[in-house]
Each structure stands twice: as C-alpha cells, then as structure tokens.
C-alpha positions in Angstrom: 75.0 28.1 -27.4 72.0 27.7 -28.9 71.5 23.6 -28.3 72.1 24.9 -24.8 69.0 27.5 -24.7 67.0 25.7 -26.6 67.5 22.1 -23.6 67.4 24.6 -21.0 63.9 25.8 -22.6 62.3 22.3 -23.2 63.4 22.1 -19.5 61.4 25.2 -18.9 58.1 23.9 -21.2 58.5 20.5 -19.5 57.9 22.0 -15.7 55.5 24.4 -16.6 53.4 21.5 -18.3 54.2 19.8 -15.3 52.5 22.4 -13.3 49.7 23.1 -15.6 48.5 19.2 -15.3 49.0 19.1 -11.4 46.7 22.3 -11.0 44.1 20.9 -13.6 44.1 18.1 -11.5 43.9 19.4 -8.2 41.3 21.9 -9.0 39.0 19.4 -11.0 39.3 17.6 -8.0 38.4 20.4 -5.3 35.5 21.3 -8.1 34.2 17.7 -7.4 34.6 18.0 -3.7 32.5 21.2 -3.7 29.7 19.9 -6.0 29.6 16.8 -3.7 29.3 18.8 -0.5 26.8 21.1 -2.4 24.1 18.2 -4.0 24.6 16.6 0.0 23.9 20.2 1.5 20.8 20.8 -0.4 19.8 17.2 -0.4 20.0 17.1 -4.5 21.2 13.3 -4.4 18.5 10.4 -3.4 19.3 7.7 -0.9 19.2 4.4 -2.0 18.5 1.6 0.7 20.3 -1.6 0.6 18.6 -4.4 -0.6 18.6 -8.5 0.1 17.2 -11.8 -1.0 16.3 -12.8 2.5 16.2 -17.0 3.5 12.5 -17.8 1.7 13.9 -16.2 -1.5 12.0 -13.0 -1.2 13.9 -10.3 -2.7 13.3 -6.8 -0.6 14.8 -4.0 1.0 17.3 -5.0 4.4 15.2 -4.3 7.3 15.3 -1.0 9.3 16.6 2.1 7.2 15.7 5.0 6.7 16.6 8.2 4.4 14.8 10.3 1.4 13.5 9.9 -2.6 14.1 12.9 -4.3 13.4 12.9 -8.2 14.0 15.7 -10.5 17.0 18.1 -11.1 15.4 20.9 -8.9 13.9 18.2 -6.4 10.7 18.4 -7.8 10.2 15.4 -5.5 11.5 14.9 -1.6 10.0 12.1 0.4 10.8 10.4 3.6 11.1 6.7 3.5 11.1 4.0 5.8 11.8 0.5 6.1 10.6 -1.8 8.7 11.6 -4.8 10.2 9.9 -6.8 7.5 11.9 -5.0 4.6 9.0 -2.6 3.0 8.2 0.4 3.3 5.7 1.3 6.1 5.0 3.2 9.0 3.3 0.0 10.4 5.6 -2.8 11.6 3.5 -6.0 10.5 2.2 -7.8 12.8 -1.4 -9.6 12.0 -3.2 -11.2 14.6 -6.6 -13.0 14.2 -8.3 -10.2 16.7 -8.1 -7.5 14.7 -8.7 -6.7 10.6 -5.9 -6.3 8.3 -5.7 -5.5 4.5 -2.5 -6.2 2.6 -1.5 -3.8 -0.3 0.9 -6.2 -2.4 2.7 -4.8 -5.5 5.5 -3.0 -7.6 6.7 0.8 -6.9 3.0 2.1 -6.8 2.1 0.3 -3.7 5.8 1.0 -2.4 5.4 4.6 -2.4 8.5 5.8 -2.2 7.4 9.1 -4.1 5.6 10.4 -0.7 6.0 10.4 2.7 6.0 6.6 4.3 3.7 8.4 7.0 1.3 9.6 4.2 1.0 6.4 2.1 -2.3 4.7 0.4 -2.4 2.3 3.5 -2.2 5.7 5.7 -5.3 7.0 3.6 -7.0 3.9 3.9 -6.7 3.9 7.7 -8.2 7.6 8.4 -11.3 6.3 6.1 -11.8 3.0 7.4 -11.6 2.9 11.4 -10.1 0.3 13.0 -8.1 -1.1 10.5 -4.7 -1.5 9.7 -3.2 -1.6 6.6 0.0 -3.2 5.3 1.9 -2.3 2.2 4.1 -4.8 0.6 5.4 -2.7 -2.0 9.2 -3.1 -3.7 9.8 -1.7 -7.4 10.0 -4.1 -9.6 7.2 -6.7 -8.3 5.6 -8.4 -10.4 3.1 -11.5 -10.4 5.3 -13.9 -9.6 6.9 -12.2 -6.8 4.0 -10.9 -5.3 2.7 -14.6 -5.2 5.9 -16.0 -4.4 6.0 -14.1 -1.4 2.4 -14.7 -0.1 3.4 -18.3 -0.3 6.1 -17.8 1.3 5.4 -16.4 4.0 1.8 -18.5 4.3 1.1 -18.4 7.9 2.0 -14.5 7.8 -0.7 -13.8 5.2 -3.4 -16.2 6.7 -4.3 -13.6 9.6 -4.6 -11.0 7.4 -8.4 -10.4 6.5 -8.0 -8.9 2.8 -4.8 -9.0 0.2 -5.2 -6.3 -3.2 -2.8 -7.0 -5.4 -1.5 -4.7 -8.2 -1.3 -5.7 -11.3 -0.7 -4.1 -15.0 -0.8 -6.5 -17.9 1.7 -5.5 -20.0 4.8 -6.2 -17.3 3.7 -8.2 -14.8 3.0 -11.3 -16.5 6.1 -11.8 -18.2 7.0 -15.1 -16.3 5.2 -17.8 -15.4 7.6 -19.1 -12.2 9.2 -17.0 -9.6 13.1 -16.8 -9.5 15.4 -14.4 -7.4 16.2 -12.0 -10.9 19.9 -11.6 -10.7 20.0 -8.2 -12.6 18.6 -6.3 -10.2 20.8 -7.8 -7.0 23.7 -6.9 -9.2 23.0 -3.2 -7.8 24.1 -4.6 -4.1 27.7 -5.6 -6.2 30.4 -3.3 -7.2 30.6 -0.9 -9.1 26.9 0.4 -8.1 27.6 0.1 -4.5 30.5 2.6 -5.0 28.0 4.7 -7.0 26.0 4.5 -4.1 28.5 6.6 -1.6 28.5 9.7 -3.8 25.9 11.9 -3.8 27.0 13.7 -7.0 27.1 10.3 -9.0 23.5 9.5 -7.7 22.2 12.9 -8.9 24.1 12.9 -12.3 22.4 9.8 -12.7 19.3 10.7 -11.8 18.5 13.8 -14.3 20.3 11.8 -17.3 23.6 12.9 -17.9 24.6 9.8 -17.5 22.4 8.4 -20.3 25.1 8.8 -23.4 27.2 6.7 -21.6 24.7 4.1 -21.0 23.5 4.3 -24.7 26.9 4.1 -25.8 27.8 0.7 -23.6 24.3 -0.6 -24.6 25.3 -0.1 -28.4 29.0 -1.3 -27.8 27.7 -4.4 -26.4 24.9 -4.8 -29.3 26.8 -3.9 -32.2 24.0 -2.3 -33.5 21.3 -0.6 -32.1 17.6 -1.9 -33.5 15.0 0.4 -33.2 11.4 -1.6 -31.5 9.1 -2.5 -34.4 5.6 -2.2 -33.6 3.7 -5.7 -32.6 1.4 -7.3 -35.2 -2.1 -8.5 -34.3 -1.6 -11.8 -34.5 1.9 -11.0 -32.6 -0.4 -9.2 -29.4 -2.6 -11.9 -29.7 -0.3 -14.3 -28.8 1.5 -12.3 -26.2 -1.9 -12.3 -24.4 -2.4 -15.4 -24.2 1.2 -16.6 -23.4 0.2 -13.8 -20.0 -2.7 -15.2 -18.8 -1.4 -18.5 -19.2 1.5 -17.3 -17.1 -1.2 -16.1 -15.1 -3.1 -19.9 -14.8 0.5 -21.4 -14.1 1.4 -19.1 -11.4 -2.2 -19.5 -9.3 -1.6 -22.9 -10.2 2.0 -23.2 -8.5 1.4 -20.8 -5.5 -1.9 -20.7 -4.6 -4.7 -18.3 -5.0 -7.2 -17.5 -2.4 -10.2 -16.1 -4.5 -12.6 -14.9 -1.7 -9.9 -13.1 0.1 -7.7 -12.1 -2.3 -8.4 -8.6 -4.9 -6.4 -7.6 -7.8 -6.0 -3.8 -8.2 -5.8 -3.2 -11.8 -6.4 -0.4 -15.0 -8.8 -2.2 -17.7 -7.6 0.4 -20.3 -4.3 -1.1 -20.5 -5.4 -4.7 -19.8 -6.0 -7.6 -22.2 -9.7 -7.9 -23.1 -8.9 -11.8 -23.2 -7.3 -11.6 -19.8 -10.6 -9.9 -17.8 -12.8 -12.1 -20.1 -10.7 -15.2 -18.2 -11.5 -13.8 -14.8 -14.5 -12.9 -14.9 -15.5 -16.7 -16.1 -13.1 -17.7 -13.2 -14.7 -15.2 -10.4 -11.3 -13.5 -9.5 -12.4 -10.7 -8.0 -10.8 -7.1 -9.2 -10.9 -3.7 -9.2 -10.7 -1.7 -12.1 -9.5 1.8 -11.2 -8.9 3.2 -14.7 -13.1 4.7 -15.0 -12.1 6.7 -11.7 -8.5 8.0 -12.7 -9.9 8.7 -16.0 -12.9 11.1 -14.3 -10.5 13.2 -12.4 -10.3 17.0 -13.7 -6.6 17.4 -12.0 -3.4 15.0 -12.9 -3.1 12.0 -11.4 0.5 11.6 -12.1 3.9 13.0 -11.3 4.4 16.5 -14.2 7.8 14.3 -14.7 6.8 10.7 -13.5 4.3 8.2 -14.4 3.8 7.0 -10.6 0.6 8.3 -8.7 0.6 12.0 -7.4 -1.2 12.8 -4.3 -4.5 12.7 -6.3 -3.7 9.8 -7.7 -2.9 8.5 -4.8 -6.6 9.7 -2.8 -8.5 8.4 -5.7 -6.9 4.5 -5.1 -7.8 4.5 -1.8 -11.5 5.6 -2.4 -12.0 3.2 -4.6 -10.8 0.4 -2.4 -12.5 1.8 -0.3 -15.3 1.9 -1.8 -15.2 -1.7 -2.7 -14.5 -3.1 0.8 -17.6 -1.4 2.1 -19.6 -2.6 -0.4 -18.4 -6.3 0.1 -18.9 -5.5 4.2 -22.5 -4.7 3.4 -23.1 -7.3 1.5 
C-alpha cells in the first residue's frame, strides 16, 4: 500500500513540476512580450540603419532610411536621422555642380551627427551663417584617415565640384593605418547574430545602458584566457607611435591624393602630436584647430553621458569654420 501511495505521489510531484516549468515559461515569456511592446511604445530602443560596402569599396550606410538615436536609459538623447541617396546622413541630397559653392564636412561620428536632428546638423548651422551655400556632411562612425581619403578618391569627379573639403581628424585613432581596406569587423554587424539583435527593441536597449557588458567581458576573457590590464606607454614608446602616425599620414596623401589649397583638416591641438602639427605646418596643410575655442566655452560642450559634441559644441564648430572660410574669402 504504501509503494502504491508513494508512485501515485511522485506521479503527483512529477505534474505539478510539469506545470510549475510550463507557467515559468509562459509568463517569462509574456514578461518579455510586454517589455518589448513597452521600450517600442516609449521609443526606449535606438534604430540601427543597415549598412553596406557599396561597388568603389566605400563602406557607409544603404541609401534612403530613416528612423531615431536615442542614448541613455531615460532617453536622455532622441534624434531623427536620415540617410540619403548617397548613404550619409543629411538633409541635403548631394549634388555639386560647378555654378554654385559647396563645402564638404568629411569624418567619423562627429561630423555624422547622429546625436541631433539630421535637420539641425553642423552643415545646417553653417548654411543659416553663410548664405548661399550648401554644405555636405560625409559623416559615418568609425571614419578614419584612410577612409575619409579613400572615399574622396573614390569618388574623384564627385569631390572636384565641391569648392571646400574639412576633414576631421583626432590623432590618437585616426592614424592607425597607413592604407585603406573594407574593415571586416564592423560589416560583421550586417551578419547574424547582430542582425537578429537588430529586430528587438528590448535587446537594442539592454545593450545600450550596459547590462549586457558582463557578458561581453566574460566572452572577451574566455577568449583571452586572461584578461591584461593596459600598461601606461613609455616616452620613447609615444614617441614612436607618433611618428609611425604621421608617417601613416605621408603614405596615405601619398597613395590618394591631397589637394592642399582646397582641402582643411578640422582638428583639437590638445590631443594632437606636437611632431604631427610641426610636419604640417613645414608642409602648408592647412588646419583648424578648434580645441582654444571649445576650451573658452563657460557651458559643456559635450553630452553629461557622451563624449560627442552637444548643441554648444556643435555651434562653436561651425563658428570657427566659419570663421576661417571668411577669413580665407577676404583674403
């Protein structure tokens, strides 16, 4: 009697446990449905436009989409974006001619602007100061020299009707290389399993405010073994990473082309080699050094949890472009 009772209540445990999993299952995943609809209702989650190596090798967003940055768990940051038929961001489709004037803003995330409003850019700014001009922005994260270069040489006769090209630059990244190839870690994100990523909101915005960061650190250290902390460079260590930049610098002008009367690098002398200005300034590359003005400002400059250019940040670039074009007009 008592074998019997005791199969009839293993029976009993084994269906209730039975029932215990299926609701633990089905109510994690009506929580996950809810949080979904939730982060998509109140526009929590980012939208991340496709991107494409088109067929010169330039590596840029695929023409014509539009959709919203937000940044920050409370969306400190919400900005419209939107790509033209070029594949940047711009409220200008690009199309130089020789009859009118045309400055190009080439560079990294800065110039792409995705953190404001395509329709309140630096090239917008620039436009309500300087009449009768039109400014375009070739801006993608991630630019550096050699793409910026690679893409003005690529597109050759594009960028021969176009009166005046700034390009960004900061030392300590965008000098890395001194040839231009399609980098194959960042197309990766078009590939599974980021483009599933990509269809949920919630994954997106767990992403974005770092819950996800354990994981990552975890995979980085499985992969590594060990994790080793960065050890700080030596002089003679920063020394030599200068100069192995600017020669990067001499092989890429060197491999693509540099027009020096029309084109202007946009750059921050405080966190620029001294051995690097020194070579163009006995090589008349014309720059502008924006750091003096940034510096000046009483308010931030930056994003409270971002180190791209606020609003202010934003005005004070465009003054100082400004300010430089006139000056070069007058004289």
């Amino acid at each position: 009697m008592m074998i019997i009772l005791t199969d009839r209540l293993y029976i009993f445990n084994f269906k209730g446990m039975k029932r215990l999993i299926f609701k633990i299952f089905l109510y994690a995943i009506l929580i996950i449905l809810a949080l979904e609809v939730w982060i998509r209702v109140l526009y929590l989650g980012k939208d991340i436009p496709n991107r494409y190596v088109d067929a010169n090798k330039v590596e840029k967003w695929v023409p014509n989409q539009n959709g919203f940055s937000v940044t920050g768990n409370r969306r400190q940051n919400f900005s419209e974006y939107r790509i033209n038929d070029f594949g940047f961001n711009s409220h200008h489709e690009f199309k130089p001619t020789s009859d009118k004037i045309e400055i190009a803003l080439v560079g990294d995330s800065f110039i792409e602007g995705f953190h404001q409003h395509y329709y309140n850019s630096i090239g917008t700014k620039i436009e309500s100061k300087l009449s009768g001009i039109e400014v375009y922005e070739y801006g993608y994260a991630g630019y550096d020299m050699a793409d910026q270069l690679h893409l003005i040489s690529a597109y050759k006769d594009h960028f021969e009707l176009i009166d005046h090209v700034f390009l960004g630059i900061k030392f300590s990244n965008d000098l890395r290389r001194g040839e231009y190839e399609v980098i194959k870690d960042r197309m990766r994100l078009e590939k599974p399993p980021y483009t599933i990523i990509k269809k949920s909101k919630l994954l997106i915005y767990l992403q974005s405010i770092g819950v996800m960061d354990p994981l990552k650190r975890f995979v980085t250290t499985a992969n590594e073994h060990q994790h080793k902390p960065k050890k700080e460079k030596t002089e003679e260590e920063i020394k030599k990473m200068e100069e192995k930049y600017t020669y990067n610098f001499k092989s890429l002008v060197s491999l693509y082309g540099y027009d020096k009367e029309k084109f202007v690098l946009l750059l921050n002398s405080t966190d620029t080699s001294q051995l690097f200005i020194n070579y163009l300034n006995e090589n008349n590359y014309q720059y502008i050094d924006y750091g003096p003005a940034l510096d000046k400002s009483k308010r931030p400059t930056t994003l409270i949890y971002d180190a791209h250019w606020n609003n202010k940040g934003r005005e004070i670039i465009t003054d100082v472009i400004c300010e430089y074009y006139l000056e070069k007009l007058s004289n």
